[in-house]
N, C-alpha and C positions, 0 to 999 in steps of 0.2 A: 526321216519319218519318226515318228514319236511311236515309243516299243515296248510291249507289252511285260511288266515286270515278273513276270513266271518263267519267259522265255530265256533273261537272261540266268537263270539258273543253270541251265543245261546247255549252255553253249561257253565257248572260250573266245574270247580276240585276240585279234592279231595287239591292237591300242584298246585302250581304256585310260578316258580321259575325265580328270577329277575336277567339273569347271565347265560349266556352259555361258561365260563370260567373257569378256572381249577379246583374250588371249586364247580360250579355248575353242570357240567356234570359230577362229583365223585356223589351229590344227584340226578340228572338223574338216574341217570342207576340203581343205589343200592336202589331207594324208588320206582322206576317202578317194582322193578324184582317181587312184588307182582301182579300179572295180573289183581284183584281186582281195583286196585287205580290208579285214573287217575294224571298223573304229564303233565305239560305246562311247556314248558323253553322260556322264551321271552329273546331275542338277539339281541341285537342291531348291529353287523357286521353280515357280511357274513361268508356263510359255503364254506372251501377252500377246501372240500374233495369231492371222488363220494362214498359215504357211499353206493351204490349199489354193488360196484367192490367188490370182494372178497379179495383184496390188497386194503385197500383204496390209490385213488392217489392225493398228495395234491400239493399244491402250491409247485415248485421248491425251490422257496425264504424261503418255512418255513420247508422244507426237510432235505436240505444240510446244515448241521453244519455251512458251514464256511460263507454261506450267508447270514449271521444273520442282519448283520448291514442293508441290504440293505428292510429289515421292515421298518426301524425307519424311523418316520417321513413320511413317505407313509400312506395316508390317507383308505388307503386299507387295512392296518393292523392295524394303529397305532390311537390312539386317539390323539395323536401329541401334550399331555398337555405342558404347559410352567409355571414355575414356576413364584411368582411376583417377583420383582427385590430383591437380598439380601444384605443388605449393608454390613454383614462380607465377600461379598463375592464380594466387589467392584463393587457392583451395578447391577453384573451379572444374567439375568436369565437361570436357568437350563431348559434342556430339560427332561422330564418326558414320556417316550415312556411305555402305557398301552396298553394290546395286546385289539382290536376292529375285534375278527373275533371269531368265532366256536372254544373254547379252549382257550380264552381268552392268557393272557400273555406264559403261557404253550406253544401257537405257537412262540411267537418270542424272548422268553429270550435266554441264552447265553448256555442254556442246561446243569449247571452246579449240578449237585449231593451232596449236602452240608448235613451237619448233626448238629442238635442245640445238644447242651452239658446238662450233667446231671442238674448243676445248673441252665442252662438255662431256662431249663422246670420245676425244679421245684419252681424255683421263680416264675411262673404264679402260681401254688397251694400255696405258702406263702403270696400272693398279694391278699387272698381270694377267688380259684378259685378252690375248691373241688375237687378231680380227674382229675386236669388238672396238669400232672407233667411224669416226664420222663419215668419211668416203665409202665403207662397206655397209654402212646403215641407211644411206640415200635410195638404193634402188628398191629396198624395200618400204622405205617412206611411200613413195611413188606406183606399187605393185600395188598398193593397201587403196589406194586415191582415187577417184575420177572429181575434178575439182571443176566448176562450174564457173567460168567468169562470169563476172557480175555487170550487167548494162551501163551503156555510156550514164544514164542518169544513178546510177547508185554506182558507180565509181569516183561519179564528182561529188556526189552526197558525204560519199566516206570518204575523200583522198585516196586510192586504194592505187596508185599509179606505180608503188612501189614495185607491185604484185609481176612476177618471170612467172610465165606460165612453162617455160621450159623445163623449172625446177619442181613442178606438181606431177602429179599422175594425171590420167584422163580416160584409167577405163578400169579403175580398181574397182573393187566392191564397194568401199565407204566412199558419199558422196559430200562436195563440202562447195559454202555456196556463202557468200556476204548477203546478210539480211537486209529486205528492201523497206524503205519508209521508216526509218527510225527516229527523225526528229529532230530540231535545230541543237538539242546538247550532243548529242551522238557525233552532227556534223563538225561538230565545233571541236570533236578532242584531238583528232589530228593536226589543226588548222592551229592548233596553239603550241602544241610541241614544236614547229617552226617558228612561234614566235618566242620562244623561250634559248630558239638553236639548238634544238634537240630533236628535230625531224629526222625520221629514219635517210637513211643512203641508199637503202636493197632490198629487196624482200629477205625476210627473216631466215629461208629455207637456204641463201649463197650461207648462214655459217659464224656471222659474227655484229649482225644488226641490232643495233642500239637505238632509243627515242621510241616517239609514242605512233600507235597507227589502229589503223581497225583490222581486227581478225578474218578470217571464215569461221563457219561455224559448220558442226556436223549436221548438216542436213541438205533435200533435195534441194530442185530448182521450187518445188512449194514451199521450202522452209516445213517441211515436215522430218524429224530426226530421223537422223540418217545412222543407225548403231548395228551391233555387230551383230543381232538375229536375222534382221531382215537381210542384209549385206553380205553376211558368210555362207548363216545355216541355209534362208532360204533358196538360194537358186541349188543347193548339194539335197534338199531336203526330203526329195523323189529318190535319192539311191539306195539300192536295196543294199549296200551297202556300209551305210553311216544310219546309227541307231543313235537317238537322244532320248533320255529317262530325265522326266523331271516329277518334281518332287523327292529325290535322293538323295538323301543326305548321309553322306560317308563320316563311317565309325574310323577305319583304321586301313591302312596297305597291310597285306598279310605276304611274311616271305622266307622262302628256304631257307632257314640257318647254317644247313650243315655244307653248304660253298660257302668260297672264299672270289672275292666278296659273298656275301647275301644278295638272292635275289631277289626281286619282286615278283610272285605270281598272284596277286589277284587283291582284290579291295571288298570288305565286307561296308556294307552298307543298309541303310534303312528305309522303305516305304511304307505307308499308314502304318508306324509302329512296329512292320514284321523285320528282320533279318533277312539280309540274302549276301549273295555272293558270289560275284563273277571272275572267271581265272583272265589269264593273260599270256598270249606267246611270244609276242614282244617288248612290248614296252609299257611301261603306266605312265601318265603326263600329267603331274599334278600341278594344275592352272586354276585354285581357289584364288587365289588375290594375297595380298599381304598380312593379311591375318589370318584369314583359314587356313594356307599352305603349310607355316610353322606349326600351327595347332597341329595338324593332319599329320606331320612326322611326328611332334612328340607324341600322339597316342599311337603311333605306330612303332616305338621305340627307337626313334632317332634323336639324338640331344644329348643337354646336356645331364650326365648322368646323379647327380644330386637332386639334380629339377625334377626326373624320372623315377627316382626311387620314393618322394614324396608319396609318388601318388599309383605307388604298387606296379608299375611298367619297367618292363625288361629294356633296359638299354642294349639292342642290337647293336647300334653304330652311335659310338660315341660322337659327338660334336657339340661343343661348346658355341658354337657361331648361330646355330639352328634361334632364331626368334630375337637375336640380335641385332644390330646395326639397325633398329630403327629409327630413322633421321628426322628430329622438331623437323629439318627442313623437308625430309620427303615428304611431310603431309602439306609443304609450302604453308605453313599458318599466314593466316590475314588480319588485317584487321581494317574493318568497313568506316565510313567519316563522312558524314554528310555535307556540302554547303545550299544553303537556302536558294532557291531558282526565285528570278521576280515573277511577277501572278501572268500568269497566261502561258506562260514557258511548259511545253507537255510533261509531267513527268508521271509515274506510275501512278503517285498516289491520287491521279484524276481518277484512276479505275473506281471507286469509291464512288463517285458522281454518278446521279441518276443518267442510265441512258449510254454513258461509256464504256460500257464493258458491252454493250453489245455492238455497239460501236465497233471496237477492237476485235471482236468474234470476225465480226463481216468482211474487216479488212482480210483479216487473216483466211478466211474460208474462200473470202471469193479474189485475193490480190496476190494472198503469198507473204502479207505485209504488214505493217502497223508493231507496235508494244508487244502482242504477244509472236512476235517472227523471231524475235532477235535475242533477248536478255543483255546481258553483259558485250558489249561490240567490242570496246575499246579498249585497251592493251597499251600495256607500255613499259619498255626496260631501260634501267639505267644502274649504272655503275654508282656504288659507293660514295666514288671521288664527286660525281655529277651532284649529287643532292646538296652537297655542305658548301655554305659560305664561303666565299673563297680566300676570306678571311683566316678561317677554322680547316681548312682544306690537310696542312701539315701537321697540324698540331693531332689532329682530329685523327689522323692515317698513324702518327708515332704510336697513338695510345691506343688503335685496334690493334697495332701489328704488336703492343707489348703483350696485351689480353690473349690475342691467337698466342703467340709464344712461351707464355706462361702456362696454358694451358695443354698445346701442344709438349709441351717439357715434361710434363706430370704423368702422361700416356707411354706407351709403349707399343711395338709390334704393328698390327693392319690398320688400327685405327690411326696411327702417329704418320703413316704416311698416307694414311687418308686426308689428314689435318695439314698436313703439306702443299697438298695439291690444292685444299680446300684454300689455301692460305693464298696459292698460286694467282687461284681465282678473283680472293677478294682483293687484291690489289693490284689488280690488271685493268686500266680504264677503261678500254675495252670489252668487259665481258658484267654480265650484269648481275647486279645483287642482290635487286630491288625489282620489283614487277608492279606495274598499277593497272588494274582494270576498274572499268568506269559504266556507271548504266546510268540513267536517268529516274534513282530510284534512291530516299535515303538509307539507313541502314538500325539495325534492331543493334540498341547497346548489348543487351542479353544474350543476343544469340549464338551463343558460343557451346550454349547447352540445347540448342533448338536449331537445328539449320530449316528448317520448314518453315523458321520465322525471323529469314534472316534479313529481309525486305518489309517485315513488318512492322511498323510501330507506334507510337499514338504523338508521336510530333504535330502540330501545326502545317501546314505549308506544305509544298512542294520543292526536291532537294534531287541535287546531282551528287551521286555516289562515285568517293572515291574507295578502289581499296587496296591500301599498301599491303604485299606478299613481299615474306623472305622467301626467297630462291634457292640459297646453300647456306643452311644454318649450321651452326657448329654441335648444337647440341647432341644428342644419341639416346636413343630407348630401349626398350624391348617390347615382346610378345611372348608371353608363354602360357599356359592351361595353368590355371587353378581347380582342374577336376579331371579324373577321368571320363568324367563322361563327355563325347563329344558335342550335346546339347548346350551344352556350359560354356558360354564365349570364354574366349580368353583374358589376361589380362592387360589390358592398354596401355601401356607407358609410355609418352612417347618423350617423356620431362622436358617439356616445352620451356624454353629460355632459362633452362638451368644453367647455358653458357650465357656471360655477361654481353660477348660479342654480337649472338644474337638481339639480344634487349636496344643495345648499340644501333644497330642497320637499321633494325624493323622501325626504330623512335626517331630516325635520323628521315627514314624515307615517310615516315608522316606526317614529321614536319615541312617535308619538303611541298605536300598538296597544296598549300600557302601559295604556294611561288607559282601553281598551276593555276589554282582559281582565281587566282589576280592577274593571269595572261590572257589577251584579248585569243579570238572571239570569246572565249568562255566567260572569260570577264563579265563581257558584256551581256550573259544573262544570268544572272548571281546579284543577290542582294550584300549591299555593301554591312558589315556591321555597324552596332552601334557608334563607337568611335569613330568609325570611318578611315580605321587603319588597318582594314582589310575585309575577307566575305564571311557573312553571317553562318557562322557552325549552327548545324541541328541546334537546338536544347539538350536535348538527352545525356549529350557528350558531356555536358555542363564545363564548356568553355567563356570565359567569359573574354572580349576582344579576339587575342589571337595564340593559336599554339607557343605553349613555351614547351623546352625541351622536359621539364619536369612533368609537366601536364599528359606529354605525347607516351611517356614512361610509362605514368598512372592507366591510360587509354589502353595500351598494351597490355599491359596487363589484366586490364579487367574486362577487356572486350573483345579480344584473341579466337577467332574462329579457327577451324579446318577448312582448308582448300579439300579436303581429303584425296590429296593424292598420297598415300604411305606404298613408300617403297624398302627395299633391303635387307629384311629379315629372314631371306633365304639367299645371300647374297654371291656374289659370282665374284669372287677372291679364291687367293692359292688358300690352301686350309690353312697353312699356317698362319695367315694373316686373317684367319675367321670366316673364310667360305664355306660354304654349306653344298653348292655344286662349283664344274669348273666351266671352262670357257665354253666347252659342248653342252651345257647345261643340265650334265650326270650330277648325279646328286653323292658324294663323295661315299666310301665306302661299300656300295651297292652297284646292281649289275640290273637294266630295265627299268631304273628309275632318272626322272626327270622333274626338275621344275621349270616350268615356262610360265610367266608373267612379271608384273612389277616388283614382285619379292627378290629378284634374282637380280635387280638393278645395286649397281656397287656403290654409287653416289648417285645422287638425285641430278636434276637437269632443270635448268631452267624454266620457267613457264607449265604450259597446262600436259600432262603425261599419257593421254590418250591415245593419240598420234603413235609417240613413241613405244606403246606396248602392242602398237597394233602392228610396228615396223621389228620389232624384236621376234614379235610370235612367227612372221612372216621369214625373217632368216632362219627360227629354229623347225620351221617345218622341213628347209633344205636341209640343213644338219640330220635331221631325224630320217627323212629318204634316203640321204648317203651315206648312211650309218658311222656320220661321226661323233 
């Protein structure tokens, strides 16, 4: 129940959680269900639902699948970060869209249902993180899920035969569902990964699936988004024991110095402008996301202590790790590539045409179905080795592994065998490096500084989007305050392809959309270019014929969006290799404190990270009941 901010002046919790976001309303609901123990969730946005209704009814914008973009950048939803300027990336800044509402990014990501791979996970238990590895991450993938098979006629639409229903959940809170009526290019992206011989073998969830296929998506059996307000908080949202305050925005953790550790008792924070201040008898769970959480400790004097003395804060608990390891790849950068559809072929930019959007409204209100049900369907992973000529196959693999090694040499300590494992990865044919997702829609060259227009652009025609994602980039950033005051975002660095390796994959997997758009069926609705030695690029891209590797270089760099997934900067390593908590996700030097969410991720994972933060917060609520 939403709770009057006077009240909590004068009371203490048992928990006090900093995060009413996908990771935080998972420990809402699962540490309330004891009636015993009092939980606080302070929120800094607002709640878009009526948690009264028996349906809850939420924002239109964060409902409908296809209205995704029109979040971003909206101060209503979006925290509207900006990255600093990157010079691999011609000086460009990125836009950074963090959800700022009830369900934090859960309301306005792209809905995409991803799965991290065996290795994936269990390189966080190889990096020193006890129990944290792929077999112990599964039952709570599945605890989180009720997944909705999709009908005999949108199973054959999508190919979706892959799909083990054994490996899903079927009565979690988040609901996940293959979108219905999507359209002859949507059908068509599976159906060419086989003809390419890169059709998946499994469903993605056995662990080590490679090739192209269609997703679920977070949302119901209507295709209405399925996120973590309506799915945690609401069915917990009657207990007189879980209180949520939104509009709260936390200044600092306030804690006993004179123990050993320091403890946590209580977070000062702000409503319409006033101070306040709630204690704590347990524990405090800071679950901002990967940029607030860092911020959060350094004004609360955790970090590293040169960073903190800048800016007049007492270093409590030294740690140099605090706002580190942020990974080019944890935020997966993309970059979007259009080829032209021939005329009649459905693609967004029909929405435009008199009559079609209302169109689309109708299917969607009264089917479940159409352009706005789905966005982005199609998905697709491949390994490094897969993209390159097989001509270029060796030569091509000598001269990454020298770049990795060269660079790995230069390093030392947590990140050198992070770079190991990361190494591990990219030359394993088997595991993937490269991610494509595909909608029926071109893409904004610009958008790199605008994600609200990243579908938008003033091309001719109608265009089937491709877009090539690094998966494990080599690069590394940070986050840290440039102010005391907590109103002040932080700094965003995430030095997007300052490693040459990365520039490598990302340019390698874009050239590779060639080899897609030239494979039947998809082929067979794509306008041939002029030449006639392959499919017509958008304009914008200002291609002329067909991708060279110089060309795909130039692209990347000037066209480079956020996936925004950023993970790591509160990262779960031993300290000495740069952790900031440990495997129980204590946060080092301190006694009640916690980070739970994607800050605490050690390496990033393949594909889309929603899933997996909603399967992490779900172990760390057992952790936190058995007081490990």
């Amino acid at each position: 129940m939403q709770y009057p901010v006077e009240d909590t002046d004068s009371k203490v919790f048992d928990y006090v959680i900093i995060g009413g976001g996908t990771a935080g309303l998972v420990l809402a609901n699962r540490l309330s269900d004891n009636p015993a123990v009092q939980v606080l969730v302070l929120e800094a946005g607002d709640e878009r639902l009526d948690a009264s209704s028996p349906l809850p009814q939420t924002d239109p914008n964060i409902n409908i699948p296809g209205l995704m973009t029109e979040l971003y950048g909206d101060e209503k939803y979006d925290w509207k970060f900006k990255t600093a300027p990157q010079p691999s990336l011609k000086n460009r800044t990125i836009a950074w869209p963090r959800g700022k509402v009830l369900g934090g990014s859960s309301a306005i990501n792209f809905l995409m249902v991803s799965h991290a791979s065996r290795a994936d996970l269990d390189n966080w238990e190889k990096l020193g993180n006890p129990g944290w590895n792929f077999d112990t991450l599964q039952p709570y993938y599945r605890r989180s899920e009720a997944f909705n098979a999709p009908s005999t006629e949108t199973a054959e639409e999508l190919g979706t035969a892959i799909v083990d229903t054994s490996l899903h959940g079927n009565s979690g809170p988040v609901q996940t569902s293959f979108p219905k009526g999507q359209g002859p290019l949507d059908e068509a992206w599976s159906r060419t990964f086989k003809t390419l011989g890169l059709g998946p073998q499994a469903d993605p969830r056995a662990g080590s699936t490679l090739g192209g296929y269609s997703l679920p998506k977070f949302m119901d059996k209507t295709a209405k988004r399925s996120y973590a307000a309506p799915a945690y908080y609401v069915p917990a949202s009657r207990r007189a024991n879980l209180k949520v305050l939104t509009g709260a925005f936390v200044k600092k953790i306030a804690f006993d110095t004179n123990t050993s550790p320091v403890t946590a008792t209580g977070v000062w924070y702000y409503v319409d402008g006033n101070k306040h201040f709630v204690g704590v008898l347990r524990e405090i769970i800071l679950s901002a996301g990967t940029v607030k959480s860092p911020q959060i400790l350094e004004l609360s004097g955790i970090g590293n202590k040169t960073q903190l003395d800048k800016f007049g804060i007492e270093a409590i608990v030294e740690n140099d790790g605090v706002g580190e390891n942020l990974q080019a790849s944890g935020d997966h950068p993309l970059v979007g590539f259009g080829y032209e559809a021939l005329e009649g072929v459905p693609t967004r930019e029909m929405i435009k045409q008199p009559g079609v959007l209302d169109w689309a409204l109708q299917e969607y209100t009264q089917k479940g179905a159409g352009p706005l049900a789905g966005g982005a369907t199609g998905t697709g992973f491949l390994s490094y080795s897969s993209v390159l000529p097989a001509e270029q196959k060796d030569s091509s693999k000598a001269q990454l592994t020298k770049l990795v090694d060269e660079y790995s040499n230069s390093t030392t300590g947590g990140l050198r065998k992070q770079l190991e494992v990361q190494k591990e990865v990219l030359l394993n044919d088997h595991e993937a490096d490269i991610q494509y997702n595909f909608g029926a829609s071109g893409a904004n060259y610009a958008a790199g500084e605008s994600t609200a227009a990243f579908f938008d652009h003033n091309d001719p025609g109608g265009y089937a989007g491709i877009m090539t994602v690094l998966t494990h980039a080599f690069s590394r950033g940070s986050i840290h305050i440039q102010s005391p005051d907590a109103s002040t975002a932080p700094i965003i660095d995430p030095r997007y392809m300052s490693n040459p390796v990365d520039i490598e994959v990302l340019s390698s997997g874009l050239l590779f959309t060639q080899n897609i758009s030239e494979a039947a069926p998809l082929s067979n609705l794509l306008k041939d270019n002029e030449a006639g030695d392959g499919k017509k690029a958008q304009p914008s891209f200002k291609v002329d014929g067909r991708l060279t590797k110089e060309s795909a270089v130039r692209i990347v760099r000037e066209a480079v969006s956020s996936s925004f997934h950023p993970v790591g900067t509160c990262a779960m390593l031993p300290r000495e290799d740069g952790g900031v908590v440990d495997s129980s996700l204590r946060v080092y030097g301190t006694r009640n404190l916690r980070v739970v969410d994607a800050s605490v991720f050690p390496l990033n994972v393949r594909g889309n990270i929603a899933s997996l933060v909603y399967a992490v917060a779900e172990r760390a609520s057992d952790l936190i009941k058995s007081g490990q």
